[in-house]
C-alpha positions in Angstrom: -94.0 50.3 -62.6 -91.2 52.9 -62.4 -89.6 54.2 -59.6 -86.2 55.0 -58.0 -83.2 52.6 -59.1 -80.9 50.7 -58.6 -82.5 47.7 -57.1 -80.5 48.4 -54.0 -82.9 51.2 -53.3 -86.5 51.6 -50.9 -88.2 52.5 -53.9 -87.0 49.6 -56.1 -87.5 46.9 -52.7 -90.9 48.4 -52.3 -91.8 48.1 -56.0 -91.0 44.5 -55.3 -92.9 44.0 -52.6 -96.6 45.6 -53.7 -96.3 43.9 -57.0 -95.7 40.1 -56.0 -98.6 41.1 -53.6 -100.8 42.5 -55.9 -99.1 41.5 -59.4 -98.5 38.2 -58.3 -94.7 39.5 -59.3 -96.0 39.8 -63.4 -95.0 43.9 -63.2 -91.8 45.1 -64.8 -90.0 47.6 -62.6 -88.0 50.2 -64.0 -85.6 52.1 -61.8 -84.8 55.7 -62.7 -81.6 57.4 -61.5 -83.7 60.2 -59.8 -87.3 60.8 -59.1 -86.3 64.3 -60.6 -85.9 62.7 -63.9 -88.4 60.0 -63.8 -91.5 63.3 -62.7 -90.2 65.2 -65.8 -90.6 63.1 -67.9 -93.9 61.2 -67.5 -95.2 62.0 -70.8 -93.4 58.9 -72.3 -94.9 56.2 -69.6 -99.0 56.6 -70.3 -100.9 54.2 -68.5 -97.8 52.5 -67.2 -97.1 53.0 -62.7 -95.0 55.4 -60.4 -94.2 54.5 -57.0 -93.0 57.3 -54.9 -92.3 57.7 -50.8 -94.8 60.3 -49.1 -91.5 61.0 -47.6 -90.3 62.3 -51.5 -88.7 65.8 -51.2 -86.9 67.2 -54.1 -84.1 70.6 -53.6 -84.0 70.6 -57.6 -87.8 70.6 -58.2 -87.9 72.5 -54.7 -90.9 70.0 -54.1 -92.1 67.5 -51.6 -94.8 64.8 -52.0 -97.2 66.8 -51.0 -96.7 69.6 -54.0 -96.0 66.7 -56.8 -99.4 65.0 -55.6 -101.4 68.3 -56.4 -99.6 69.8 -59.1 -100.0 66.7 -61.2 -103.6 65.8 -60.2 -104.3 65.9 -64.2 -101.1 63.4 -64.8 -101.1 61.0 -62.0 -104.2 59.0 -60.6 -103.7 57.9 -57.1 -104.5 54.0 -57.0 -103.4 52.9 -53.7 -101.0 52.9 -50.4 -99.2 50.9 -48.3 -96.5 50.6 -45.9 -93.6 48.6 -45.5 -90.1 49.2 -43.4 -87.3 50.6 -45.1 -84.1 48.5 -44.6 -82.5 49.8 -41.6 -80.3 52.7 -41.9 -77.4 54.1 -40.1 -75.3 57.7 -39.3 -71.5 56.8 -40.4 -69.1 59.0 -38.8 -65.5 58.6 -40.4 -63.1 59.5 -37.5 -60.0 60.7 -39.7 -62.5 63.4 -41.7 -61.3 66.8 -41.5 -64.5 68.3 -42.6 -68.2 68.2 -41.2 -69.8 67.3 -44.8 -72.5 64.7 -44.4 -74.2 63.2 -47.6 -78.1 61.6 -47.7 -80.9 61.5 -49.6 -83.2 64.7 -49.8 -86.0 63.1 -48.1 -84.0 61.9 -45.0 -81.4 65.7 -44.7 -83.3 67.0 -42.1 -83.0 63.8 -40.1 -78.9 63.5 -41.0 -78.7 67.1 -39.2 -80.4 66.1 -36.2 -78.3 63.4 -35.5 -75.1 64.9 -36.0 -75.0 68.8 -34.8 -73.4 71.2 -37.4 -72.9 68.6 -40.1 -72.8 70.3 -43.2 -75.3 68.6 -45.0 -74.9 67.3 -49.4 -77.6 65.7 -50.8 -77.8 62.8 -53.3 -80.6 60.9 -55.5 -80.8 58.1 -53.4 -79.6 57.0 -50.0 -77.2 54.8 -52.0 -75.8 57.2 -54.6 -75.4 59.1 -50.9 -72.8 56.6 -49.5 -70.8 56.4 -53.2 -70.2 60.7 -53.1 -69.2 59.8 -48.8 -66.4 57.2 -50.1 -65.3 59.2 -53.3 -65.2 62.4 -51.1 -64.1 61.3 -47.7 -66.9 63.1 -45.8 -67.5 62.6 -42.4 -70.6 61.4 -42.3 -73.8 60.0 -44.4 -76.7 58.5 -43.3 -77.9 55.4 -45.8 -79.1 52.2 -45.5 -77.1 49.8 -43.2 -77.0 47.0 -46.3 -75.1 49.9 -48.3 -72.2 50.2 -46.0 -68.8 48.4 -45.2 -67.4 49.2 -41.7 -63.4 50.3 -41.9 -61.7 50.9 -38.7 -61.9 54.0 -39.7 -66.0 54.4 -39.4 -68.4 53.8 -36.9 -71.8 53.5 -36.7 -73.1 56.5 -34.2 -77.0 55.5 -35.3 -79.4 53.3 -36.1 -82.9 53.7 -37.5 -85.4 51.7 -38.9 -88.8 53.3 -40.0 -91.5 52.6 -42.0 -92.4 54.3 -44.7 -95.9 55.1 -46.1 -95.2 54.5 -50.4 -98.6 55.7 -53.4 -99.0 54.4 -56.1 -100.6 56.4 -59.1 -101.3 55.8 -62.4 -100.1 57.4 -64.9 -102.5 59.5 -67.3 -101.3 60.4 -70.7 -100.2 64.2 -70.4 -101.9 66.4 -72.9 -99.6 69.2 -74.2 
């Protein structure tokens, strides 16, 4: 089953999750560094599994679930749903910023710029590749999951957030060229 990596990801803990349910935990999961990368390049994983978020939005493919799910209707076979929770996730605000850069995952931007009013808002991969570029950069905010973060007294935590999240599995077909 591939999906988003590291294991500290939704994606990965999900993966987890449907196949000791289903799999009785016999599935290997492969993480991908991006859903970008993993989408293009389906053609090498016939017959194997994607898991991807209904929630999936992508600036570099400018898609959303929504497009991938119809404009691979050849390529990937819809085989079930589910839900689970993500882990919790929190709006970090680093009081010493001088900037109003915020960093997130795609998917979870629009939500970032609600909760913070004119953060300017950088998107990563993953939620967790989203709190590495905050620390390197010194933004002022990114919204992640909770398990991600350690508090300085520098940071607090201005929101919290835990919602579920609807997650399709497909299989994969093998892509005639």
């Amino acid at each position: 089953m591939h999906t988003l990596g590291p294991a500290v990801t939704d994606s990965y803990a999900a993966a987890q999750t449907y196949n000791q349910a289903h799999w009785q935990g016999s599935a290997e999961i492969i993480g991908h560094p991006s859903f970008e990368t993993l989408l293009t390049n389906l053609a090498q994983y016939p017959g194997d599994y994607l898991l991807i978020p209904a929630a999936f939005k992508s600036p570099q493919l400018q898609a959303s679930w929504g497009d991938i799910h119809y404009a691979l209707l050849d390529t990937l076979q819809l085989q079930a749903t589910f839900i689970t929770p993500l882990a919790p996730l929190v709006v970090v605000q680093r009081l010493s910023a001088d900037n109003r850069v915020g960093y997130t995952h795609a998917a979870t931007a629009q939500l970032l710029a609600r909760s913070v009013h004119g953060v300017t808002v950088q998107t990563a991969a993953s939620k967790y590749q989203a709190y590495q570029l905050y620390q390197k950069n010194l933004a002022a905010y990114v919204l992640t999951n909770e398990k991600n973060v350690t508090l300085t007294a520098d940071e607090r935590i201005i929101k919290r957030l835990t919602p579920p999240m609807v997650w399709c599995l497909y299989q994969i077909n093998e892509v005639l060229e």
